[in-house]
C-alpha positions in Angstrom: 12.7 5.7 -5.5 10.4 5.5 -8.7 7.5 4.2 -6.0 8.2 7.3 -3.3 8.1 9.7 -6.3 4.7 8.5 -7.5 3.7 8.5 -4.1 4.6 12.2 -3.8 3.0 13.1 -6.8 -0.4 11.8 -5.9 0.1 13.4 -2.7 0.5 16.5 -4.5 -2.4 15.9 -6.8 -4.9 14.9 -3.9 -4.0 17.4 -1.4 -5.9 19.7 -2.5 -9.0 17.7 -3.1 -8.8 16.3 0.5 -8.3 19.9 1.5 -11.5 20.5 -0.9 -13.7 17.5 0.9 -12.9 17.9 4.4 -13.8 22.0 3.8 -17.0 21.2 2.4 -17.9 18.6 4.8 -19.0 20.9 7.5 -20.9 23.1 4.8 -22.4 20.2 3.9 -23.6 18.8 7.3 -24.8 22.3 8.7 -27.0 22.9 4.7 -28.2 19.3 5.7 -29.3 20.0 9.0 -30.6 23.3 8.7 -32.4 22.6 5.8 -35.6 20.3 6.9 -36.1 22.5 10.2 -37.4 25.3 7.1 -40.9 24.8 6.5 -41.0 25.9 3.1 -38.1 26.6 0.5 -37.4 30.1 -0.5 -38.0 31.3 -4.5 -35.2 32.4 -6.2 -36.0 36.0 -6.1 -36.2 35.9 -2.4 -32.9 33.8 -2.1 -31.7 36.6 -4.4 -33.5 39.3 -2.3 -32.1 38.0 0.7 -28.3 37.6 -0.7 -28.3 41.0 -2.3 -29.5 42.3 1.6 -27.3 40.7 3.2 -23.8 41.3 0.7 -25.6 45.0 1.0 -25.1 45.4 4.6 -21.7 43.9 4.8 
């Protein structure tokens, strides 16, 4: 019982990170992907140009 109860617990503990992992994987692949196609990297006031735009029209 001890064993199934520690079981449960790291169940309960690494849920959420699995959850976590396996969200970000996707994220990860597409920033990955996309990210070598751009020929050169934006500055931070454009990145922040383009956010503020873009969080603007939504």
């Amino acid at each position: 019982m001890m064993l199934f109860q520690h079981d449960t617990l790291l169940l309960i503990y690494l849920m959420p990170l699995l959850g976590f992992i396996l969200g970000m994987l996707p994220a990860l692949v597409v920033w990955r992907f996309s990210k070598p196609r751009r020929k050169k990297t934006p500055t931070i006031e454009q990145a922040a140009r383009i956010k503020t735009g873009f969080t603007l029209s939504l």
